[in-house]
N, C-alpha and C positions, 0 to 999 in steps of 0.2 A: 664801073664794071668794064672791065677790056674785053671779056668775051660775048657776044651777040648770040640770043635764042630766042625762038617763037617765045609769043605768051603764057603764060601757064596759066591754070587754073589761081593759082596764089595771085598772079598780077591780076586777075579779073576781078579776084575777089577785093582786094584793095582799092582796085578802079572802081567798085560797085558803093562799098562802103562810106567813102570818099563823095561820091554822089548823093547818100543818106545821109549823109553827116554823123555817120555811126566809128565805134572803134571797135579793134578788130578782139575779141575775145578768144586764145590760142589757149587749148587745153590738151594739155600732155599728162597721158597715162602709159602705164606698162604693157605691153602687149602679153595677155597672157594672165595678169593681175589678176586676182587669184588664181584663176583658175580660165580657160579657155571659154569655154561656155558664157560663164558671168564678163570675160573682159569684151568678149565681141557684142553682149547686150549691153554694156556701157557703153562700146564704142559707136553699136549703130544708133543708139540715143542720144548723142553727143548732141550733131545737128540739133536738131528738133527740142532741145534742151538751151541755144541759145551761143553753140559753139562757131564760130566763122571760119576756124582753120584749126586740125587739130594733130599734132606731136604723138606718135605713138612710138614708145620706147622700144630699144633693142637692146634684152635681159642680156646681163654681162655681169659676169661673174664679181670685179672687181669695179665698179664703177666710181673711180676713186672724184670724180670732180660732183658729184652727188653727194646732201646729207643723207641723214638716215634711213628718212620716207622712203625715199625713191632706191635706198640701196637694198632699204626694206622690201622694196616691191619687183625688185627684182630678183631676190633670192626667194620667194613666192612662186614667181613666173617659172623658173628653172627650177624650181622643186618640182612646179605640176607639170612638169616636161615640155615647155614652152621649147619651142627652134624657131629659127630663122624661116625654116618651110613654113611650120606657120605661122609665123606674124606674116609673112607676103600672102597668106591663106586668107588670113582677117582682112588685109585689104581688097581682095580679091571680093568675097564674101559682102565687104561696106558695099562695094562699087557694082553692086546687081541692083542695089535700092538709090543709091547718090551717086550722083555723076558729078556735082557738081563741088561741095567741101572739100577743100584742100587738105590730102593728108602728108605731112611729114615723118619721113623715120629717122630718129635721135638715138644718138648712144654713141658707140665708141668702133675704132676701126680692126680692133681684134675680133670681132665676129663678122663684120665684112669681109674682111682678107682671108677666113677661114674657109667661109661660101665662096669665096673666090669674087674677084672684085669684074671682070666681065660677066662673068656670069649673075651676080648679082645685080648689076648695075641694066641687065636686062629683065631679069623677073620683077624687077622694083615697079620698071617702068608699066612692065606688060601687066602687074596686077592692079596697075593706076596709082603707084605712088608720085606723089607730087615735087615733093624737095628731098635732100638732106642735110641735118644737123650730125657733124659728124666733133666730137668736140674735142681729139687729142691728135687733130693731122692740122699742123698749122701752116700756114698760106705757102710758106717754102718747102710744102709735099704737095703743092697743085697739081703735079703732075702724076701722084699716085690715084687719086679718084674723082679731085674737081675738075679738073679738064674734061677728063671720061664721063665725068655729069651731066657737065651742062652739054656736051656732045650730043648725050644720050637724052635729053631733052628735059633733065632736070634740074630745078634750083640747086643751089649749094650757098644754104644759108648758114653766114658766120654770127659768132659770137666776138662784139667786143665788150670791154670791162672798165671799171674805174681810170683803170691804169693802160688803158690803151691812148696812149699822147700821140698830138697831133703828128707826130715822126713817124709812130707806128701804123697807125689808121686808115694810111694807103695802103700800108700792103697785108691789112684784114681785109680792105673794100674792095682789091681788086682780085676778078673773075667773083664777087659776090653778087649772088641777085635773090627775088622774091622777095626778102625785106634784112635788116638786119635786126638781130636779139642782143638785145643789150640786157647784160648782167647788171643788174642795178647796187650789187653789192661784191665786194671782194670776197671770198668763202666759196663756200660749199652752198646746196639751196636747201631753202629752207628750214636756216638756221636762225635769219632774225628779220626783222624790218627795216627795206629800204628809206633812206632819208629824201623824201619829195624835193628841198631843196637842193641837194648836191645832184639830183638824177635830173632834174631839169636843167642847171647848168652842161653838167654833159651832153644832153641832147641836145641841145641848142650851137655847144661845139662839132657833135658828130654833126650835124646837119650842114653846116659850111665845106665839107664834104663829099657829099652822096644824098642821092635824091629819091634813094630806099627807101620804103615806109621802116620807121623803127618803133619796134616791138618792145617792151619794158618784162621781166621776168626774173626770177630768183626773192622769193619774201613774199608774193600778193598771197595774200589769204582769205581776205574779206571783201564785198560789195565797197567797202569805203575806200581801200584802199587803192582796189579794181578802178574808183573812177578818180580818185586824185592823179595816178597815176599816167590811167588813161588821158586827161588832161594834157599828160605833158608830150606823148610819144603818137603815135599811128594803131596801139594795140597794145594788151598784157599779155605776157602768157603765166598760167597759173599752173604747177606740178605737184609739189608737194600738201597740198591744201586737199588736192582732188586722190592722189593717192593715199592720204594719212584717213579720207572719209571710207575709202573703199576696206584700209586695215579695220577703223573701228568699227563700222557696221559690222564686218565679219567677223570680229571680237563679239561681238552682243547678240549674234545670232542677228544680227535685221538684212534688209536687202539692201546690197553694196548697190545696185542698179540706181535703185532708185533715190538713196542717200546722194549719191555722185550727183546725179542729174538733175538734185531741188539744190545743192549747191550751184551749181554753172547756171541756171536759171538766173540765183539769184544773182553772179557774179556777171552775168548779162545786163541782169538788170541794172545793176553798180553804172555801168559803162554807158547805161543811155546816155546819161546827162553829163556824161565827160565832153563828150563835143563841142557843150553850148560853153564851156569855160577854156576854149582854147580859142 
């Protein structure tokens, strides 16, 4: 990381977990998902549900690096008239009850730049957002919103992938901080399952590196896979799993709240025992 900032709430939580011998469980939803009301009582249940750090998506119309789920839950969001004002609403809103879980906002840099990228990059801050995953501005646009990030006192957490070679991998890692997400498969998410053998090799490369916690995402769907996984990296983050629960519940008439949150329970659970096998 070439650029220097206070701690974040993300590094604390790393530094804490780290002390537990715990992995970090990152749960990303849509902001807005179905519907306003039900996605801010998933969101404020998240914690309390077994989340350590949680992704909350910014609805966009064409979310082209997303499978289905998540493009599905975004054209949800933006039906039930989800904005930018409120998703920084819902943070605002998380952060009267938590002060302390790390929230990130994901998604893509056309609806930044439309809120306008100073003026965002203050309301993020001031309603307690913690990082951003921002996932079609690559390291040679830093100076469009990652410089102004971390200025502004927040992570700007990158994604790298299969195919980020040791050539490339500097210039994902620098000005990268809070952790890195590593794509455990080439695709779209939530299309198939990661291969445990090739994604430990990788981590073991990206680690000679960078001394970010790295985060495993794209495919976890299950407690089992949640701790093999977890096994190899710092953290999962899980998307499509948590969003495809919130469609089908709402599908069958049941409550997407509470469907979400006995998942991530159990996908916490997955993760205890990843610790004792690293």
């Amino acid at each position: 990381m070439s650029q220097t900032m206070p701690r974040t709430r993300i590094d604390e939580t790393f530094t804490r977990l780290r002390q537990q011998g715990r992995k970090a469980l990152v749960a990303f939803i849509t902001a807005g998902d179905p519907d306003l009301e039900t996605s801010q009582a998933i969101l404020d249940g998240l914690p309390a549900a077994g989340a350590d750090i949680i992704e909350l998506g910014m609805p966009f119309t064409d979310p082209m690096a997303d499978g289905p789920a998540i493009q599905l839950a975004s054209q949800r969001a933006l039906a039930a008239g989800q904005t930018m004002e409120k998703t920084l609403a819902m943070v605002r809103r998380f952060r009267e009850r938590d002060s302390d879980t790390p929230i990130v906002l994901m998604g893509y840099y056309n609806p930044v730049f439309v809120y306008g990228n100073e003026r965002f990059l203050h309301d993020a801050k001031a309603a307690g957002v913690d990082g951003l995953i921002v996932v079609d501005l690559p390291p040679e646009e830093d100076d469009e919103l990652c410089i102004p990030a971390l200025n502004t006192g927040l992570n700007f957490i990158r994604l790298a992938t299969p195919t980020s070679d040791d050539a490339r991998l500097p210039k994902v890692l620098n000005n990268a901080s809070g952790f890195l997400y590593y794509v455990s498969i080439t695709g779209v998410t939530g299309t198939r399952a990661p291969d445990a053998g090739a994604v430990a090799d990788s981590v073991a490369r990206i680690r000679q590196h960078t001394d970010l916690p790295i985060c495993i995402g794209f495919g976890v769907k299950t407690p089992e896979q949640a701790a093999t996984l977890g096994a190899l990296g710092d953290g999962v983050v899980v998307g499509s799993a948590l969003v495809t629960t919130i469609a089908e519940a709402r599908g069958k008439g049941g409550d997407a709240v509470a469907a979400v949150h006995e998942l991530a329970r159990a996908l916490a659970e997955g993760l205890r025992g990843a610790a004792q096998e690293t």
